[in-house]
C-alpha positions as CSV (number, residue, x, y, z in Angstrom):
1,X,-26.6,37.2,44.0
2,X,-25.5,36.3,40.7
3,X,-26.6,35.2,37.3
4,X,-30.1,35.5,35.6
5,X,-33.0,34.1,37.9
6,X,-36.9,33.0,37.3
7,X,-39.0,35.6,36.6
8,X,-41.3,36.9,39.7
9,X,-44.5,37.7,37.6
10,X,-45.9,40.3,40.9
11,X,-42.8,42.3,40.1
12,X,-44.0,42.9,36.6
13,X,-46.6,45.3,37.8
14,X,-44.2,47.1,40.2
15,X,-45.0,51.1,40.6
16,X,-41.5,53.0,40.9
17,X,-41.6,56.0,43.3
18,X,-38.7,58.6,43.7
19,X,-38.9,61.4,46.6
20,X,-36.6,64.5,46.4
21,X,-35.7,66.2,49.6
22,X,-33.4,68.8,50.9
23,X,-31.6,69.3,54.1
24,X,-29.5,71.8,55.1
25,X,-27.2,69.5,57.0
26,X,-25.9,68.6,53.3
27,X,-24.3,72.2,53.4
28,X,-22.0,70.8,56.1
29,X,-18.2,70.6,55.1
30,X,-17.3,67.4,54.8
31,X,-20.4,65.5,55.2
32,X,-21.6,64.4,51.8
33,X,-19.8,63.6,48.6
34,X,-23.5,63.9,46.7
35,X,-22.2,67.3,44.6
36,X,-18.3,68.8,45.4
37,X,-19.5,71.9,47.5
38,X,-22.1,72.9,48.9
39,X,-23.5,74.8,46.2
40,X,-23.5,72.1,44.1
41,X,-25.7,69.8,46.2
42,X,-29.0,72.8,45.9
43,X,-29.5,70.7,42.1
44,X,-28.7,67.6,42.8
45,X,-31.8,66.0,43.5
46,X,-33.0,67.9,40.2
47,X,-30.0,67.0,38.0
48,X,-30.6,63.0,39.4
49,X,-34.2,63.7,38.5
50,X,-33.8,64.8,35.1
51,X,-30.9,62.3,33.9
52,X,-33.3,59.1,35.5
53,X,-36.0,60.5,33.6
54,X,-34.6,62.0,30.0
55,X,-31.5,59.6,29.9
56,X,-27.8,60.1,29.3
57,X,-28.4,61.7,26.0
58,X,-31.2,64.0,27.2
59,X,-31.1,67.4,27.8
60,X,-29.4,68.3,31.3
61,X,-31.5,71.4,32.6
62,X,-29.3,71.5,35.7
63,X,-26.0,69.9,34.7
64,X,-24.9,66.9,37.2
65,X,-22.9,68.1,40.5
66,X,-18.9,67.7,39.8
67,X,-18.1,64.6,42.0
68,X,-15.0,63.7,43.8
69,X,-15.1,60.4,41.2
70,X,-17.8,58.2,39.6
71,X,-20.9,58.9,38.0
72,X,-24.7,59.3,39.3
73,X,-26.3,56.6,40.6
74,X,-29.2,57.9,39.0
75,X,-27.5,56.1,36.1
76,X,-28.2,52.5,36.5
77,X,-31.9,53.5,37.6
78,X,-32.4,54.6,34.4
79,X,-31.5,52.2,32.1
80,X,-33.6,49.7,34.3
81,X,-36.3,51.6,34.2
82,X,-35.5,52.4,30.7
83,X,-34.8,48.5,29.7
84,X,-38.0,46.7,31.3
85,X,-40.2,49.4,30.2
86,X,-41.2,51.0,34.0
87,X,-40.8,55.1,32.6
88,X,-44.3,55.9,32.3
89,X,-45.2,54.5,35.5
90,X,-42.5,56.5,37.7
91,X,-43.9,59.2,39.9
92,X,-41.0,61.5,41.2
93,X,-42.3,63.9,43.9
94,X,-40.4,67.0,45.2
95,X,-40.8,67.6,49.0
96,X,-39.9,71.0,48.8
97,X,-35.9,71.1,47.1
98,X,-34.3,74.3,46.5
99,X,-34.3,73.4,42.6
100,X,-37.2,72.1,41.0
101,X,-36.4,69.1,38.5
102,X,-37.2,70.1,35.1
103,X,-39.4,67.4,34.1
104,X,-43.1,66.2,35.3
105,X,-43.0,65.7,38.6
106,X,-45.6,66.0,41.6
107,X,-44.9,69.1,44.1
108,X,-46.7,68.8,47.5
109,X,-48.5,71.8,48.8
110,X,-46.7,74.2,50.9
111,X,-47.8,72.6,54.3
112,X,-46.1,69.4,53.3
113,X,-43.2,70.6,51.4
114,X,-42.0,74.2,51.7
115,X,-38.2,74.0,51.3
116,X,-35.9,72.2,52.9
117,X,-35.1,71.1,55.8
118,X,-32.8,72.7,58.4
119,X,-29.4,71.7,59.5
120,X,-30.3,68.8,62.0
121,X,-27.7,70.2,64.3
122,X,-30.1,72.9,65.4
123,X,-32.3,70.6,66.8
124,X,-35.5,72.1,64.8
125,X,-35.3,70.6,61.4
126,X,-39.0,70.4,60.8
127,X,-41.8,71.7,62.1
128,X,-44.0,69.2,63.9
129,X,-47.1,70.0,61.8
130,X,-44.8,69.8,58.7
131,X,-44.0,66.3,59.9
132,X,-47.6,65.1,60.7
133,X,-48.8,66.5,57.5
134,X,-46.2,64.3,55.7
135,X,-46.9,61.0,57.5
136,X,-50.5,61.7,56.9
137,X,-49.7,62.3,53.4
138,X,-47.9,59.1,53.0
139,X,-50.4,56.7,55.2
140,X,-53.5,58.4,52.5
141,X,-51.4,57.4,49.5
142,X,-50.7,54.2,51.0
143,X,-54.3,53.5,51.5
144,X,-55.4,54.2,47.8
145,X,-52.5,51.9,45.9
146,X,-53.5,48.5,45.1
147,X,-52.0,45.9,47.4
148,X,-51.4,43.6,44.5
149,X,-49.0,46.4,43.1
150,X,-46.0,46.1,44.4
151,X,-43.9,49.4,45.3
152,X,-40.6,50.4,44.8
153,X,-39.7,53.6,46.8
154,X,-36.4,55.4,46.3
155,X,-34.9,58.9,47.4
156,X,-32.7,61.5,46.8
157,X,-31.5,62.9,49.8
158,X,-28.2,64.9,49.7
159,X,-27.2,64.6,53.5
160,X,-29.8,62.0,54.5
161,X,-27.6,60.1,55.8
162,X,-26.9,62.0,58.2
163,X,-30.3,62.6,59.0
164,X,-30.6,58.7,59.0
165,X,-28.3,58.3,61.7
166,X,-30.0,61.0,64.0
167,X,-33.7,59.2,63.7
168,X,-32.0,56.1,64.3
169,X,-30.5,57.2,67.3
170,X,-33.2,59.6,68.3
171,X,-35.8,56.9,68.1
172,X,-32.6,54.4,70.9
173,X,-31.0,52.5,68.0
174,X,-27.1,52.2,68.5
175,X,-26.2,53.4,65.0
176,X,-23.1,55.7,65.6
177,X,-20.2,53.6,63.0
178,X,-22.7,51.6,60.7
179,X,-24.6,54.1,58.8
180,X,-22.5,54.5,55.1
181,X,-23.1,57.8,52.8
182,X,-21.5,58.7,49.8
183,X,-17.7,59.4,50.8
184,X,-15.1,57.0,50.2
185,X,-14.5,57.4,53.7
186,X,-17.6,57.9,55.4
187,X,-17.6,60.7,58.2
188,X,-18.9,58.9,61.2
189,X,-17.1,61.3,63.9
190,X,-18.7,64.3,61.8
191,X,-21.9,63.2,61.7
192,X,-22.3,61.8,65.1
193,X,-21.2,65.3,66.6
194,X,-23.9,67.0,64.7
195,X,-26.4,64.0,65.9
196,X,-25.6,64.6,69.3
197,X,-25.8,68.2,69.2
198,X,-29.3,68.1,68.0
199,X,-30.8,65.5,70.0
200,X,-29.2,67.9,72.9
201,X,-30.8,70.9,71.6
202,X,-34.2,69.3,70.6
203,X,-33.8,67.8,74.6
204,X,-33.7,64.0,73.1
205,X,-30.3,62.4,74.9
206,X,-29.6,59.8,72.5
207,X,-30.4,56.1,73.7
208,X,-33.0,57.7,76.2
209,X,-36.5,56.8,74.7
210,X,-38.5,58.9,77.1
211,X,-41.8,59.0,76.9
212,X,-44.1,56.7,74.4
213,X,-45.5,53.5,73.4
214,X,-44.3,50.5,75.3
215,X,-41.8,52.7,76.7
216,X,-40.2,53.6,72.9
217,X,-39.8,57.1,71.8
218,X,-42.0,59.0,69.9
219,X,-41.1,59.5,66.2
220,X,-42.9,62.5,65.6
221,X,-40.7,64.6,68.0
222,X,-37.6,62.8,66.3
223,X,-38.2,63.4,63.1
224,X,-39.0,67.2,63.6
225,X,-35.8,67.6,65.5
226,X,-33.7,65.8,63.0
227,X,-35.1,64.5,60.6
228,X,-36.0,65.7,56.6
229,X,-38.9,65.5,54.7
230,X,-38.4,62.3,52.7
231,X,-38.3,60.5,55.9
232,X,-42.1,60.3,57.1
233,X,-44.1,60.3,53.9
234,X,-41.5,57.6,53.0
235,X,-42.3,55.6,56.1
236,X,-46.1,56.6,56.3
237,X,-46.4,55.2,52.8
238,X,-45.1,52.2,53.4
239,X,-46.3,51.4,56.8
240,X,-50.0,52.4,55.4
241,X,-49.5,50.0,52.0
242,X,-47.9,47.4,53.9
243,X,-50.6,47.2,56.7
244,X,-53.0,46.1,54.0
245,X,-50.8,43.3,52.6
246,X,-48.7,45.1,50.1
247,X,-45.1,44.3,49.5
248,X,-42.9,47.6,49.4
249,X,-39.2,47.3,48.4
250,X,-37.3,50.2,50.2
251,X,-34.4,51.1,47.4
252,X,-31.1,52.1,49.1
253,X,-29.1,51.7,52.2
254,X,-29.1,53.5,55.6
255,X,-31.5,55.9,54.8
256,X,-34.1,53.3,53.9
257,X,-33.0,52.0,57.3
258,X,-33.9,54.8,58.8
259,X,-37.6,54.7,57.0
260,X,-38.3,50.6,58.0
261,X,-37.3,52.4,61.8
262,X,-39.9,54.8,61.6
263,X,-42.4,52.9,60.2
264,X,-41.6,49.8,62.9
265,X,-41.9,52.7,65.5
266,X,-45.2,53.9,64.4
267,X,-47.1,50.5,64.1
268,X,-48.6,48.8,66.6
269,X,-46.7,45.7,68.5
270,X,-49.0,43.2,67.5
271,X,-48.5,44.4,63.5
272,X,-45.2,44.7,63.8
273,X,-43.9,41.1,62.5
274,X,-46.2,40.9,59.6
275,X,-44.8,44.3,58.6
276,X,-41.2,43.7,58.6
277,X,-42.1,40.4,56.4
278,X,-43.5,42.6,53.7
279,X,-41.2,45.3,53.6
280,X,-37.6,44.5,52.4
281,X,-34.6,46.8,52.1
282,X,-32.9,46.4,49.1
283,X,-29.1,47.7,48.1
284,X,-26.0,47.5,46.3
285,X,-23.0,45.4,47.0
286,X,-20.8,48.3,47.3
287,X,-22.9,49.4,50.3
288,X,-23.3,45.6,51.8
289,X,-19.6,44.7,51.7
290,X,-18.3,48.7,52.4
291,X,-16.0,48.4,55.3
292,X,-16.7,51.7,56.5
293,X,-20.0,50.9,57.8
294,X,-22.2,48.0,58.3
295,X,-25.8,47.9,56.8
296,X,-26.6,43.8,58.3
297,X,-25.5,44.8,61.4
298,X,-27.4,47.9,61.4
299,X,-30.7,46.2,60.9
300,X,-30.0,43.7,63.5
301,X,-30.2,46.2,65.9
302,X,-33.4,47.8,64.3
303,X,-34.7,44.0,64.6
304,X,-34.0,43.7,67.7
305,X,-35.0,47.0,69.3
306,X,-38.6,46.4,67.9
307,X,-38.7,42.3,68.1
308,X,-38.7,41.7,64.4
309,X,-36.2,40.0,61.6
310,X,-35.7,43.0,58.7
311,X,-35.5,41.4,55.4
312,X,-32.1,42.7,53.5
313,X,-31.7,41.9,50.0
314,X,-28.2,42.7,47.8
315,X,-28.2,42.7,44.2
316,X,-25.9,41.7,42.2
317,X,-24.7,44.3,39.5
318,X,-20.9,44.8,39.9
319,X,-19.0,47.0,37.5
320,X,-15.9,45.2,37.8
321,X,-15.4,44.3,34.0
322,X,-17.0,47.9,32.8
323,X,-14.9,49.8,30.4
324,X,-16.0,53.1,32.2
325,X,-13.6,54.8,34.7
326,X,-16.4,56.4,36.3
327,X,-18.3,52.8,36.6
328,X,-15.2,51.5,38.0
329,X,-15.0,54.1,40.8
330,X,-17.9,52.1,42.2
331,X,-15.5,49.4,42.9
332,X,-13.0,51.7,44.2
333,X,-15.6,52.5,47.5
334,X,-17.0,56.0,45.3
335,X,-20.8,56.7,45.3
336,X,-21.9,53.0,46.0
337,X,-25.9,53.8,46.0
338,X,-28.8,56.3,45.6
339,X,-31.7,57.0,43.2
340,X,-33.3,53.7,44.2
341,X,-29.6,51.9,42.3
342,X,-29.7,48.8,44.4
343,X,-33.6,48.5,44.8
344,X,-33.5,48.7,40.6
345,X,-30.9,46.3,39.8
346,X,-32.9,44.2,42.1
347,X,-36.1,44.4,40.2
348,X,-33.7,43.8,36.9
349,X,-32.3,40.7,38.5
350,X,-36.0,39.6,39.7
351,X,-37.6,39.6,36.3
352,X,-34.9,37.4,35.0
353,X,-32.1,39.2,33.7
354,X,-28.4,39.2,35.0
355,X,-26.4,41.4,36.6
356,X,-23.7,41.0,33.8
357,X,-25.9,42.5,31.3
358,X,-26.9,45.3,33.6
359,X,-23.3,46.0,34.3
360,X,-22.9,45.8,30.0
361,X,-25.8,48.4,29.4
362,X,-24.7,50.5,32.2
363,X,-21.9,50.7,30.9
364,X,-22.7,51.6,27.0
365,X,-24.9,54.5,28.4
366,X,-21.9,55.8,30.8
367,X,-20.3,56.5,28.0
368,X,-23.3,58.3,26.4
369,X,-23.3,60.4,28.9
370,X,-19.6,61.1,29.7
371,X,-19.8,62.0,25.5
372,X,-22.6,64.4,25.7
């Protein structure tokens, strides 16, 4: 996609949703570039939080996480939501991180989000209740927004996609080699070990479906093994909103993979075709065209383990021409998506502005923020 197009007048009234989650499988050496070290990656869903909602030249509460090169994500969400006007509608909702963001945000109640989850190599990264509360939690919400409204749900998930990956293969999709994350070069050897080692645990050989509907696994038992938290109020939400003709644009890459999975997996057969029509994944280039992984291919085989066609849309925004280092590290294979970034630019692109402008005022408040 390139180049300003016709404004979609449903995607004037969109509501923006961001879920914060924690896993301890981000605590892993060498699986996530979302925060240097381990320590770092306890605040990043908070830092994210605070810079998409008070802006580059807002006070920082919890300073951004050192990365190995770029800048936030979080970034180009904001001056989307920022530029079109969207702030006051954002809801950001903490499942239950180690740091609470310092600025309004909706906390669940203990059931639903006490802490994070565990590493996903132990097999027991949720408790099942914790995991029926959250899909009930999601399908409720889904039930109250207006259909007419459309949704735009994003995450921050340091680690999740890791957690991605072992849903996807818990629940018999081949995903080992085409689920990205925010290295430069994405750890598919690390994080299938850790995959396997919890399906094992949890008793869940992977590619073995086991019991369930029409012969498919169960998600519940998946996601409590490993999974995290964002995963089924994300998919409960969207399955719930989308059952009563509501269009819902998932905003990322392989961990909103992971959610359309779930939410396939938990609708009936019949439903299953209208559903995938009315929710589309939406991402950045530098996730579409990364050579490390391979997001069409990925949902290929989600389409064809459940008998539907996933829509995948790709914005545009490319910070090619951007004066920023940090911008340009995008191009370079560094950070690539998260914070809703590619589900954002899409919305930008839909209501008739072009990525080149996007790419301009990203790049004027980059430098706000690198300043401060």
């Amino acid at each position: 996609m390139s180049g300003p197009s016709a404004v979609e007048p449903l995607w004037q009234a969109v509501r923006p949703v961001l879920l914060l989650a924690a896993t301890a499988t981000a605590a892993v050496e060498g699986i996530s570039a979302a925060g240097s070290t381990p320590a770092s990656r306890r605040s990043t869903a908070a830092a994210d939080a605070e810079l998409l909602v008070q802006g580059p030249l807002g006070p920082r509460p919890h300073a951004l996480p050192p990365l190995p090169a770029g800048v936030s994500p979080a970034l180009i969400s904001r001056v989307v939501l920022e530029s079109l006007g969207l702030l006051e509608r954002l809801l950001v909702v903490d499942l239950g991180c180690p740091i609470a963001p310092a600025v309004p945000h909706l906390r669940l109640p203990a059931a639903e989000g006490a802490g994070a989850a565990h590493c996903l190599s132990s097999g027991r990264a949720l408790p099942p209740q914790r995991v029926r509360a959250l899909l009930a939690r999601g399908a409720l919400w889904g039930s109250r927004l207006p259909p007419a409204q459309p949704l735009l749900l994003a995450e921050c998930v340091p680690g999740g996609t890791t957690t991605a990956l072992g849903v996807l293969r818990g629940l018999g999709v081949e995903a080992d080699g085409l689920v990205s994350g925010s290295l430069r070069l994405s750890a598919h050897g690390l994080k299938a070990r850790l995959v396997r080692q919890g399906l094992a645990a949890a008793g869940l050989a992977a590619g073995c479906p086991g019991p369930g509907h029409e012969g498919k696994r169960d998600p519940i038992p998946v996601l409590a093994a490993v999974g995290d938290p964002m995963q089924p109020l994300a998919a409960g939400l969207a399955l719930a909103l989308a059952r009563r003709g509501g269009t819902v644009l998932l905003a990322g890459g392989s961990q909103m993979a992971a959610v359309l999975a779930l939410a396939l997996a938990l609708a009936a057969p019949e439903e299953r075709a209208g559903l995938a029509a009315r929710i589309v994944l939406a991402t950045t280039a530098w996730v579409a065209e990364e050579a490390e992984s391979d997001l069409a291919l990925l949902l290929q085989r989600i389409g064809a383990h459940w008998g539907v066609t996933p829509r995948l849309e790709v914005a545009g925004l490319r910070f090619t021409a951007c004066r920023s280092e940090a911008l340009r590290d995008y191009e370079r294979g560094y950070v690539k998506e998260g914070v809703g970034a590619g589900g954002f630019a899409l919305l930008w692109q839909r209501l008739g502005h072009s990525p080149e402008a996007l790419a301009r005022a990203c790049d004027a408040a980059c430098r706000q923020l690198l300043g401060a």
